[in-house]
NUDOZA-422527 format. One line per 3 residues: number of its first residue (from 1); their letters; for each residue x, y, z of C-alpha. Coordinates in Angstrom, 1 decimal, padded with zeros to 4 digits. Each point is the difference from the previous one (the first is absolute). Layout:
<pts>
NUM	a	X,Y,Z; ... $
</pts>
This chain:
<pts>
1	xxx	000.0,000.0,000.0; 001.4,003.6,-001.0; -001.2,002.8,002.1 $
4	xxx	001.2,003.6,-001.6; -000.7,003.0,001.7; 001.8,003.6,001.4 $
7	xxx	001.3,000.9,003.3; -002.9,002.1,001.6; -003.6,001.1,-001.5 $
10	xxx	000.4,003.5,001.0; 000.4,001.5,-003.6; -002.0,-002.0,-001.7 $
13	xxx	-002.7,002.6,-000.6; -003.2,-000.3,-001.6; -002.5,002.8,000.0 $
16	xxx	-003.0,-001.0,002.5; 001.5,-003.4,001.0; 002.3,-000.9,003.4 $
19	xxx	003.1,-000.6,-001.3; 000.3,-003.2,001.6; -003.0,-001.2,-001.6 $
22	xxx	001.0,001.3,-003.6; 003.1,-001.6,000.4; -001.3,-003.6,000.7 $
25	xxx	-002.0,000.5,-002.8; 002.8,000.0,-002.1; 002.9,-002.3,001.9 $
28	xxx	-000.4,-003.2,002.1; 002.6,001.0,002.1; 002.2,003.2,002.1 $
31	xxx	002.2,000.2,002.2; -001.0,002.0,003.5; 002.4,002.3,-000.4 $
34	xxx	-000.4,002.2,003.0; 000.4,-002.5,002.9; 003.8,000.4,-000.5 $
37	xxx	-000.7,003.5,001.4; -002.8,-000.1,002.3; -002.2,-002.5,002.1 $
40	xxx	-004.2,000.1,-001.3; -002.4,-001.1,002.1; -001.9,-003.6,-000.2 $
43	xxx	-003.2,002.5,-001.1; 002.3,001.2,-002.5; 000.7,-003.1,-001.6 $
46	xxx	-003.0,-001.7,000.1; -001.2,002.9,-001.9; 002.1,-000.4,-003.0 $
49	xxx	-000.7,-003.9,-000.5; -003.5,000.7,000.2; 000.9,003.1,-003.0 $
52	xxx	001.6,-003.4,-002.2; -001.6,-003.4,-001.5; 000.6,-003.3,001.7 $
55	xxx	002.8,-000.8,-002.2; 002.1,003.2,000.5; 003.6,-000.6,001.5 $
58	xxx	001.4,002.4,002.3; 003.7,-000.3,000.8; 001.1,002.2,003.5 $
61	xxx	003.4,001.7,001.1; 001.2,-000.4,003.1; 000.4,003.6,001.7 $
64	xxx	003.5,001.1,-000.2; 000.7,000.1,003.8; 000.4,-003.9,-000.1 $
67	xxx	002.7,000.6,-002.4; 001.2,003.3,000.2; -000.1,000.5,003.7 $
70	xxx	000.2,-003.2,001.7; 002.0,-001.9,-002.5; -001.7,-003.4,-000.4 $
73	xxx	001.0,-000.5,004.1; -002.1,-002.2,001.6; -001.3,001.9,002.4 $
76	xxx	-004.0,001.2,001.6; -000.1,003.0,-002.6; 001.3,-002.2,-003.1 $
79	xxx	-002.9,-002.7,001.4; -002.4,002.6,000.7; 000.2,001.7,-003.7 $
82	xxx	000.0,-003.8,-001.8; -003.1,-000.9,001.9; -002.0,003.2,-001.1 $
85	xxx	001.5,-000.4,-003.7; -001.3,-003.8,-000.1; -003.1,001.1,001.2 $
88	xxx	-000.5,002.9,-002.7; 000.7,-003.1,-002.0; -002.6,-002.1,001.0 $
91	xxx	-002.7,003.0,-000.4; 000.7,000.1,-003.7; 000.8,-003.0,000.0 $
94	xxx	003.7,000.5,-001.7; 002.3,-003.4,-000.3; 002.9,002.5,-000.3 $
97	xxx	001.7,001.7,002.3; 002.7,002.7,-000.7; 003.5,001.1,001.4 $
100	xxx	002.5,002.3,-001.0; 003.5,000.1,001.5; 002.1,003.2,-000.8 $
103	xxx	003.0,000.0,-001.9; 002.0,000.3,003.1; -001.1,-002.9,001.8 $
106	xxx	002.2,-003.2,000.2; -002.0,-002.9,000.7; 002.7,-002.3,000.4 $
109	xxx	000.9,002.4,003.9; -003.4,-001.2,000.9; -000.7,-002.8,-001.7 $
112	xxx	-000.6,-002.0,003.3; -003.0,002.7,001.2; -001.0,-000.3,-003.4 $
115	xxx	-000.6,-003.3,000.2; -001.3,-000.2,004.0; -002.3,003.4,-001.4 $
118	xxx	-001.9,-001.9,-003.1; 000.3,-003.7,001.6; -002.5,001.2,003.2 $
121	xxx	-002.6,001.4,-002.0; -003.1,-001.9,-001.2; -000.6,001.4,-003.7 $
124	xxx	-002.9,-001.7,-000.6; -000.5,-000.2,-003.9; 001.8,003.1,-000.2 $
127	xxx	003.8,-000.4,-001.9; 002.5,002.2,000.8; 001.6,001.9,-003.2 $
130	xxx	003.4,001.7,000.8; 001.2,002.4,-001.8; 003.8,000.3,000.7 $
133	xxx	001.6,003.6,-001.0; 003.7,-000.9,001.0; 002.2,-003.1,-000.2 $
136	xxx	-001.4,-003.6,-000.4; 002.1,-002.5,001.4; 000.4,-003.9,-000.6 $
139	xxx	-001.6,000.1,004.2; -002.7,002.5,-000.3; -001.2,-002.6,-003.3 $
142	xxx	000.0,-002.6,002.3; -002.1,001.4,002.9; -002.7,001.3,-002.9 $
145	xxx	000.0,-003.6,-001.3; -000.3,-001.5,003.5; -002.8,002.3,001.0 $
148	xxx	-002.0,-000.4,-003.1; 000.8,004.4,-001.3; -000.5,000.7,-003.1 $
151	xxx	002.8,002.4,-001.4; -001.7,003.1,-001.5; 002.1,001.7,-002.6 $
154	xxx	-000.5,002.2,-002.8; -000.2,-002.8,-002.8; 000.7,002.5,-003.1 $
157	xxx	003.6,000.2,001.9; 000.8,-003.1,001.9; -001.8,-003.3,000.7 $
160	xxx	-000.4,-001.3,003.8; 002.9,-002.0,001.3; -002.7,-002.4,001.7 $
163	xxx	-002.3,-002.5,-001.9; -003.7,000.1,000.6; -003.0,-000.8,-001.3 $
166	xxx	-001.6,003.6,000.4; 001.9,003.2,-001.0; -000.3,003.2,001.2 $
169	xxx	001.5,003.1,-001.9; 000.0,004.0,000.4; 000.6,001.3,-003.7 $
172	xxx	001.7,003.3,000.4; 002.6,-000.3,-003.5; 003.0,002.0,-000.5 $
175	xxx	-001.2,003.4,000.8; 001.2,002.5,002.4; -003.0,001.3,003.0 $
178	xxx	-002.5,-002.6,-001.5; 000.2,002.2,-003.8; -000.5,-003.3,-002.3 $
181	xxx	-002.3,-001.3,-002.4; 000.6,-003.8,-001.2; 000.4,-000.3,-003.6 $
184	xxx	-002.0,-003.2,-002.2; 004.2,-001.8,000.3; -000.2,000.2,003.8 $
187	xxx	-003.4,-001.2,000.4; 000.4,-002.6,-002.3; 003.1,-000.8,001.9 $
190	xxx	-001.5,-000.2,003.5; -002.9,-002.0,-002.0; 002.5,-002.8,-001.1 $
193	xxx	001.8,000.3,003.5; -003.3,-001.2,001.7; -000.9,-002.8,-002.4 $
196	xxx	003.3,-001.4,-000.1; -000.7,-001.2,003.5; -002.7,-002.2,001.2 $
199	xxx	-001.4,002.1,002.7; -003.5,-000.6,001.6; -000.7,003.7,000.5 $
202	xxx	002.1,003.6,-001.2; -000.7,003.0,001.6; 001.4,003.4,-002.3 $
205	xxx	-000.5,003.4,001.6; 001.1,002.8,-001.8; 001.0,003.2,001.0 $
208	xxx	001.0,003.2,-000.5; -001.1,002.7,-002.2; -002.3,-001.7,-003.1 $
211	xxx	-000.4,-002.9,002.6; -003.7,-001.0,-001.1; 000.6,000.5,-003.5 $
214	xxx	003.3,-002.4,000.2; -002.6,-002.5,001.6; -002.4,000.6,-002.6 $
217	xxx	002.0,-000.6,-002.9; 001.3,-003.1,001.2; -003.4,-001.6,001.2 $
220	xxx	-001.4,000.9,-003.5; 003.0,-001.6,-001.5; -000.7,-003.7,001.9 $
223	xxx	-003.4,000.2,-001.1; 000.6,001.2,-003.7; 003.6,-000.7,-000.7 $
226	xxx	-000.1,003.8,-001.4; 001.3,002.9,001.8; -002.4,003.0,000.2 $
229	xxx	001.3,003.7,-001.8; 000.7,002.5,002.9; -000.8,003.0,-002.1 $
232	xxx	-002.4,000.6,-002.7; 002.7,000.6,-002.7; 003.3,-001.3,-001.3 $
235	xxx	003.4,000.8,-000.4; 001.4,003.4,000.6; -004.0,001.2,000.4 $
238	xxx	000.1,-002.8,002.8; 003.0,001.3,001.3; -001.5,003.2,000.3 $
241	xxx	-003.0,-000.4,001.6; 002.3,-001.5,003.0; 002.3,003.1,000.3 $
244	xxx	-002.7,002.3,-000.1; -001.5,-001.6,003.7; 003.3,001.9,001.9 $
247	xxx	002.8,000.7,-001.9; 000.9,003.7,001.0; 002.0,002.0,-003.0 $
250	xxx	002.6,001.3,-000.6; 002.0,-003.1,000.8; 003.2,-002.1,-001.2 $
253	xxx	000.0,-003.0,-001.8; 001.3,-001.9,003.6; -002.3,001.6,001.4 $
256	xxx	-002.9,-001.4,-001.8; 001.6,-003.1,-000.1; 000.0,-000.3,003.5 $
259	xxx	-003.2,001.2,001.6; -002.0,-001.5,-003.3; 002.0,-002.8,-001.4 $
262	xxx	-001.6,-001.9,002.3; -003.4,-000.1,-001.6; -001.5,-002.5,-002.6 $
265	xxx	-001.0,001.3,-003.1; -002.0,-001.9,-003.4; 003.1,-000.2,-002.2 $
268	xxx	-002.0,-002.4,-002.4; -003.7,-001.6,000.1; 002.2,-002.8,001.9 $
271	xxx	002.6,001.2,001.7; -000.1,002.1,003.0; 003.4,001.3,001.2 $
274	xxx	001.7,002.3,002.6; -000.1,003.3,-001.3; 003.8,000.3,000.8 $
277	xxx	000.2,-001.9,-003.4; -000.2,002.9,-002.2; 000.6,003.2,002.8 $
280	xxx	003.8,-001.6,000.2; 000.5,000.8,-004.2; -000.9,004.1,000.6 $
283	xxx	003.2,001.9,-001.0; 001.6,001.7,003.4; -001.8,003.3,-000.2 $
286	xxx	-002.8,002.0,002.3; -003.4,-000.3,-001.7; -002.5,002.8,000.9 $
289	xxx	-003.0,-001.8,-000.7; -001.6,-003.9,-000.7; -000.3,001.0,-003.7 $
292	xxx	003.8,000.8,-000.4; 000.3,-004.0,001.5; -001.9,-001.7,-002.4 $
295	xxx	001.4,002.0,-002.7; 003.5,-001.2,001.4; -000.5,-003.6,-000.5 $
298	xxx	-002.2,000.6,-003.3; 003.6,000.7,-001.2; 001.5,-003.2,002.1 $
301	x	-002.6,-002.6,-002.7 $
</pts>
């Protein structure tokens, strides 16, 4: 089973609707985003399963203060925040439970707590996902296999070091600040990635800043085998419909390139591509306006 959502619901806006209901309309699946940050009630999330069908998945993160404050140490607080993020679980009724360790943590200096910390706690049908931003060593691989973890990465980068029949992965790309859009190459990539491997579930969550149209294109892509336009034109027209949303003028080619390159644009009727493509032939010069671009790389064809 495939499951392909966003992180968060918040800015999925549809005129007249809850945004969490418009957005269930559309996906089976998001990640609650905003448990990494604070703590809702039971009220709280009762109300947003009731806002979903019965076949909606929710995935939950783990507040940061379990990672970020009391380093995955086995003590009341570290028990205390589990406990209420299993039971948020059970109210929506999430399999998956997410944790984020920061770059600068070193789970091999506590790999014992670690191990004492996850070992004591009844999960239930909840899985724990861990999502290591640091080092991953030949010991913490062990302790995620013994324990049953599943190793949450960012598959368009790097696949998990631990086998298991259920993945879970945050799709950020190669941005800077969450400023990436997924061309048709990298979805089709992540697509092959997940059905090279005989999983019995796949949980994607994209994020950053065209999050739900990333998710989008890809779910219309399993059930058509066609990617969807993301404009209304082609080519350099294509190009710029997506530089008029923000790009500010005057500007240099490197800038451009680097605060729009980022974008996909309809290069063809099949082929959707990072507008980087084409911004990376402009000649070295300041251009005053968006006409004097396309003009530019009329002369690069």
């Amino acid at each position: 089973m495939l499951y392909i959502g966003a992180g968060g619901w918040a800015y999925f806006q549809v005129p007249g609707m809850d945004s969490l209901t418009a957005y269930a309309k559309a996906f089976n699946f998001v990640e609650v985003n905003s448990t990494f940050y604070t703590n809702p009630s039971i009220e709280m999330a009762r109300s947003w399963r009731r806002r979903v069908p019965d076949d909606f998945m929710f995935s939950v993160r783990c507040h940061k203060d379990l990672t970020h404050k009391y380093m995955l140490f086995p003590c009341k607080e570290s028990h205390e925040i589990l406990a209420r993020s299993i039971r948020i679980c059970s109210e929506l009724r999430s399999e998956i439970l997410h944790i984020q360790t920061p770059p600068s943590f070193s789970p091999d200096e506590k790999i014992k707590g670690i191990r004492d910390l996850f070992s004591s706690i009844d999960l239930g049908h909840v899985k724990l996902a861990w999502e290591i931003r640091g080092s991953m060593t030949k010991e913490t691989i062990e302790l995620m296999h013994d324990i049953g973890i599943i190793h949450s990465t960012d598959i368009s980068k790097e696949m998990p070091s631990t086998d298991s029949d259920i993945l879970y992965s945050r799709l950020f790309g190669h941005g800077e600040h969450n400023l990436y859009q997924f061309d048709d190459a990298e979805l089709l990539d992540i697509d092959k990635k997940i059905s090279d491997k005989n999983l019995e579930k796949a949980y994607l969550t994209f994020h950053g800043a065209r999050m739900y149209a990333d998710a989008a294109r890809l779910k219309v892509y399993k059930k058509t085998r066609e990617f969807p336009d993301v404009t209304k034109s082609k080519g350099l027209e294509s190009l710029k419909s997506v530089l008029e949303e923000d790009a500010k003028f005057p500007t240099t080619k490197s800038e451009l390139t680097e605060k729009q390159g980022w974008k996909v644009f309809d290069l063809t009727g099949t082929e959707r591509v990072h507008a980087s493509i084409l911004l990376n032939k402009l000649p070295d010069v300041k251009f005053a306006h968006i006409e004097e671009v396309i003009e530019a790389l009329k002369k690069q064809n």
